[in-house]
C-alpha positions as CSV (number, residue, x, y, z in Angstrom):
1,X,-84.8,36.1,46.1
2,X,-82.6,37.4,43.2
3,X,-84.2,39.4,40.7
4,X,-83.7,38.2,37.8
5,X,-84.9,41.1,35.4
6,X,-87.8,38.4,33.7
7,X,-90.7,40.2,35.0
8,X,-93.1,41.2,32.4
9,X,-91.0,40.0,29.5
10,X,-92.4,38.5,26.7
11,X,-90.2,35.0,25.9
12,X,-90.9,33.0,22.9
13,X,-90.0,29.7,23.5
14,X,-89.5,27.3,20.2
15,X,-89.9,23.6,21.1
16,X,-92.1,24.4,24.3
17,X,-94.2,21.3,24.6
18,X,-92.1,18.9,26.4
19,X,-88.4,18.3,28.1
20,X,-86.0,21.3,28.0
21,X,-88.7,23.5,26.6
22,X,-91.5,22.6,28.8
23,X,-89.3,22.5,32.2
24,X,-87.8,26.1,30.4
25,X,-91.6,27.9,30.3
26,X,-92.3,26.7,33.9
27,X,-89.0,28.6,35.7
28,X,-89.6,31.5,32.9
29,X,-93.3,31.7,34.0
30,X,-91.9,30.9,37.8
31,X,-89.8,34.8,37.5
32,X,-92.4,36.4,36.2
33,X,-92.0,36.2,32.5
34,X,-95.2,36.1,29.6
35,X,-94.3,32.9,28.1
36,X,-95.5,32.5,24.3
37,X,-95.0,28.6,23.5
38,X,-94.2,27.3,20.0
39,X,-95.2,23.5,19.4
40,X,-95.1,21.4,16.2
41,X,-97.5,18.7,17.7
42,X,-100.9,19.5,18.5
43,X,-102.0,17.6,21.5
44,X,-98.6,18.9,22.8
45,X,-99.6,22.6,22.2
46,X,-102.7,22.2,23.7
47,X,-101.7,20.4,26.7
48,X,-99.6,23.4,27.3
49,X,-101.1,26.1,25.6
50,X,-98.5,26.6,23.1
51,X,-99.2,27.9,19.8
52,X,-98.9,25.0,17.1
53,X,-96.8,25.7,14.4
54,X,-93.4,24.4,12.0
55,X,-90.4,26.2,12.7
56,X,-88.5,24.6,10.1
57,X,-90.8,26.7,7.7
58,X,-90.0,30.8,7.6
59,X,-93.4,31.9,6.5
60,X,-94.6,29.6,9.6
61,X,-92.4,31.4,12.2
62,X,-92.8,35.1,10.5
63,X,-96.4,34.6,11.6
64,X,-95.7,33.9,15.0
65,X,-93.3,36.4,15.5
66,X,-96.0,38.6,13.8
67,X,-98.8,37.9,15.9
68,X,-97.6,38.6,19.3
69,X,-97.0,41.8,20.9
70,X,-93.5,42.1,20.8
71,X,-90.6,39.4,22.4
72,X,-87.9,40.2,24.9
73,X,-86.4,36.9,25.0
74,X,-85.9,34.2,22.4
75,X,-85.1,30.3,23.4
76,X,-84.8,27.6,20.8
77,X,-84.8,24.2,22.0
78,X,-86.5,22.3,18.7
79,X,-83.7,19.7,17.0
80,X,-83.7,16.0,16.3
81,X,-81.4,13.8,15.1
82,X,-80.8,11.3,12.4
83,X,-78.0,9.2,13.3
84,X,-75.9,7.2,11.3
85,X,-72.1,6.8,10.3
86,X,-70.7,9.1,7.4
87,X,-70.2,6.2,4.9
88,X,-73.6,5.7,5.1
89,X,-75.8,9.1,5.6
90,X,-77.8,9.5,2.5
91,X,-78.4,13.3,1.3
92,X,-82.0,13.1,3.3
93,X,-80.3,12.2,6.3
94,X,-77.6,15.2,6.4
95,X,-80.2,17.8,5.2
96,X,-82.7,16.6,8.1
97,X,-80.2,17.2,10.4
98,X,-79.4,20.4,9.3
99,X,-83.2,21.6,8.5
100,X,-84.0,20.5,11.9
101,X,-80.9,22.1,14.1
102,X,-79.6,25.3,12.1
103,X,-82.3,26.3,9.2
104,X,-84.7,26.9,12.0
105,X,-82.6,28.5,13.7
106,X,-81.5,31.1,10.9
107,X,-85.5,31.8,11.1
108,X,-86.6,32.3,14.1
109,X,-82.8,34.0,15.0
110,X,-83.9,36.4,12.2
111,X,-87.3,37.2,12.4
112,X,-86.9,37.8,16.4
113,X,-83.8,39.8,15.9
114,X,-85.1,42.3,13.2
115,X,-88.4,42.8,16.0
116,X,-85.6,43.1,18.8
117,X,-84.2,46.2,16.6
118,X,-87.1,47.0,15.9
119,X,-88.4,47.7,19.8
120,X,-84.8,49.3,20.2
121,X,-85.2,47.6,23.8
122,X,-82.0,45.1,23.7
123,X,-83.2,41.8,24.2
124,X,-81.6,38.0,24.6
125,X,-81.9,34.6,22.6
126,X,-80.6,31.7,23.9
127,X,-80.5,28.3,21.9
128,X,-79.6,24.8,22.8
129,X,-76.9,23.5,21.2
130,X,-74.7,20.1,21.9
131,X,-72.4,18.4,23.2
132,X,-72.2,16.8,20.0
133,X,-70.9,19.6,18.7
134,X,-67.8,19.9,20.4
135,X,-66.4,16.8,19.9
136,X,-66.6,13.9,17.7
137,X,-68.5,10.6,17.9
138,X,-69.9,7.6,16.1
139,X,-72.9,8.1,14.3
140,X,-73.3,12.0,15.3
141,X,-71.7,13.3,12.1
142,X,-74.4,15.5,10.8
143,X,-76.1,16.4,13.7
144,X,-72.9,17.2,15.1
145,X,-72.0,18.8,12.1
146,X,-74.9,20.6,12.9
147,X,-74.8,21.4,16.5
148,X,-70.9,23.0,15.5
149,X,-72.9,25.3,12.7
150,X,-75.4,26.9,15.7
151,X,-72.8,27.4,17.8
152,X,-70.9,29.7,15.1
153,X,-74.1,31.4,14.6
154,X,-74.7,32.1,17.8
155,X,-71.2,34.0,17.9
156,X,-71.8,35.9,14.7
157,X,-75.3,37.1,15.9
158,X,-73.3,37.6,19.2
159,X,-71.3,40.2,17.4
160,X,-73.6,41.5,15.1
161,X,-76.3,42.8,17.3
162,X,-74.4,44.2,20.4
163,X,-74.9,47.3,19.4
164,X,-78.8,47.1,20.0
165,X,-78.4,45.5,23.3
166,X,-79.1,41.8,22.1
167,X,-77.3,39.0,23.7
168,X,-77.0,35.7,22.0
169,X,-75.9,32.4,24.0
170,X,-76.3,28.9,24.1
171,X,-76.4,26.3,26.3
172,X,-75.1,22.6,25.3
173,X,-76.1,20.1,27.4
174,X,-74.9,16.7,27.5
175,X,-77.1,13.8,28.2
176,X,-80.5,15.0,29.1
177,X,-83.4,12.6,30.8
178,X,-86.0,14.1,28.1
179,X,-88.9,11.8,27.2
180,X,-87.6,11.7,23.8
181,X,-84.6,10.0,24.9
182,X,-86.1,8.1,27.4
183,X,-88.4,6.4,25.5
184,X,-85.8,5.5,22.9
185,X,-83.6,4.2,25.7
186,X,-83.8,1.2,28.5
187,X,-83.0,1.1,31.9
188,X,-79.7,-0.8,31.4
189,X,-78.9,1.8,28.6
190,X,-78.9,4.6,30.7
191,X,-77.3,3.2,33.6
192,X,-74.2,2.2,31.4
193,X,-74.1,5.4,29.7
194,X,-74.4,7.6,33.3
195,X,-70.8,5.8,34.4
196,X,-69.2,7.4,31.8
197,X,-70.1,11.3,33.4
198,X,-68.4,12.5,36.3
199,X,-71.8,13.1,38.0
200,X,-72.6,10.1,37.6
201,X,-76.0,10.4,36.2
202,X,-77.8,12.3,33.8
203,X,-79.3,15.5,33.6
204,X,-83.0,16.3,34.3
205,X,-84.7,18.9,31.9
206,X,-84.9,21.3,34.5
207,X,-81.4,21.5,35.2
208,X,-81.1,22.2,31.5
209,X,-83.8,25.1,31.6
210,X,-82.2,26.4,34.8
211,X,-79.2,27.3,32.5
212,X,-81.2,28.4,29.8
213,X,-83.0,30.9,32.0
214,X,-79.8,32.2,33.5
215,X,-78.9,33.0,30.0
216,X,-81.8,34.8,29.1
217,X,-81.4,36.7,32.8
218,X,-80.1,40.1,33.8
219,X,-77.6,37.7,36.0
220,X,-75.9,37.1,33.0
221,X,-75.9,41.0,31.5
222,X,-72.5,40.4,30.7
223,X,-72.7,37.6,29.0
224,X,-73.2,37.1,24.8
225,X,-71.4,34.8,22.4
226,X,-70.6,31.6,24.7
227,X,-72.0,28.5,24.9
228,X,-72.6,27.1,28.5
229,X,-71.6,23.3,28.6
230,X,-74.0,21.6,31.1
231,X,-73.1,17.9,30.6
232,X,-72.1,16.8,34.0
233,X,-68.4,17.2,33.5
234,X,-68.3,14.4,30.2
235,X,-66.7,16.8,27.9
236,X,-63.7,17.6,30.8
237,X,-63.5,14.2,31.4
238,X,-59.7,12.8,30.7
239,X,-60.7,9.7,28.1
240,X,-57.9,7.5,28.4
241,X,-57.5,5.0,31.5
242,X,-54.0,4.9,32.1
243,X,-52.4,7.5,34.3
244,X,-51.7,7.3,38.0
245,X,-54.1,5.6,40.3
246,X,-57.1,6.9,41.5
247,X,-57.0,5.7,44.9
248,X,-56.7,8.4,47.5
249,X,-54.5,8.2,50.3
């Protein structure tokens, strides 16, 4: 089996109560890891032993980050979306999105970084970012706008704190089979929308976490400052339909 360098580590992982974060604490605890679990919900929390508590609020994640022995590794999958067209997102609407996907972010990337330094161990954080933003489409403006805004953070902290050892990726998935998106999609939905990636399906949350935790791994010791795609090959996909034919000889 390959080590990959998660034994005894302390990972705190925001939005750990379901989807990419729950399928991300099982693999983490799977190598070995101490997995500290950060839920907003609390019959989620306490379904999976996560502590309960708002990220979006910095005095709420300074006591988290305060409260626990120290953290190795830092993964952020909290972020929701408020969609709607640019003509018509109200100020609530953009700020949500943002609040949600990058304001958190700045917290818990800050208050786990300055304990990082702190330990003068290195470390890792790894968020999850978007599709959405790298490329444009209807109805994703903010959170897209958003998703963009992580991705440059996650570069700047890249660059920032190499010189104590701390790498800082993410990961940007495309669609993602998460109970949230199932249960605001049907069957016929989701069919449709799996013709239009390569693989021809979407991803399960696992596959997601197994990227995450690759990330967060000595495997990827060499790695800081990128951002993983993991959408089934939508984003390399050509979107126009004329071109030669397809049929192989």
């Amino acid at each position: 089996m390959v080590d990959l360098g998660l034994t005894d580590k302390t990972v705190l992982i925001a939005g750990a109560g379901q989807g990419i974060g729950l399928a991300s604490a099982r693999l983490f605890a799977e190598a070995g890891a101490v997995v500290v679990g950060i839920d907003n919900d609390a019959d989620r929390a306490a379904a999976t032993g996560a502590v309960v508590a708002d990220v979006t609020k910095r005095d709420e994640v300074e006591r988290v980050v305060a409260e626990i022995d120290r953290v190795d590794v830092l993964v952020d999958i909290v972020g929701m979306a408020r969609w709607g067209s640019i003509l018509d997102l109200s100020d609530d609407d953009w700020d949500a999105n943002f609040d949600l996907v990058l304001r958190h972010a700045f917290y818990l990337s800050q208050a786990v970084g300055r304990r990082m330094v702190r330990q003068g161990e290195g470390g890792a954080m790894v968020f999850v970012s978007s599709v959405s933003g790298l490329a444009g489409a209807p109805r994703h403006g903010a959170y897209g706008a958003a998703k963009a805004g992580l991705m440059s953070l996650v570069r700047t902290l890249a660059v920032e704190l190499a010189g104590d050892a701390i790498r800082v990726n993410s990961v940007a998935p495309g669609a993602v089979r998460t109970p949230r998106v199932l249960a605001m999609s049907s069957a016929e939905r989701l069919a449709e929308s799996a013709k239009s990636i390569p693989l021809g399906r979407q991803a399960e949350p696992e596959e997601i976490a197994a990227a995450v935790v690759f990330l967060a791994s000595s495997q990827a010791s060499y790695i800081t400052g990128q951002t993983l795609v993991a959408d089934g090959g939508a984003t390399a996909k050509f979107p126009l339909s004329v071109g030669p034919s397809e049929a192989r000889p």
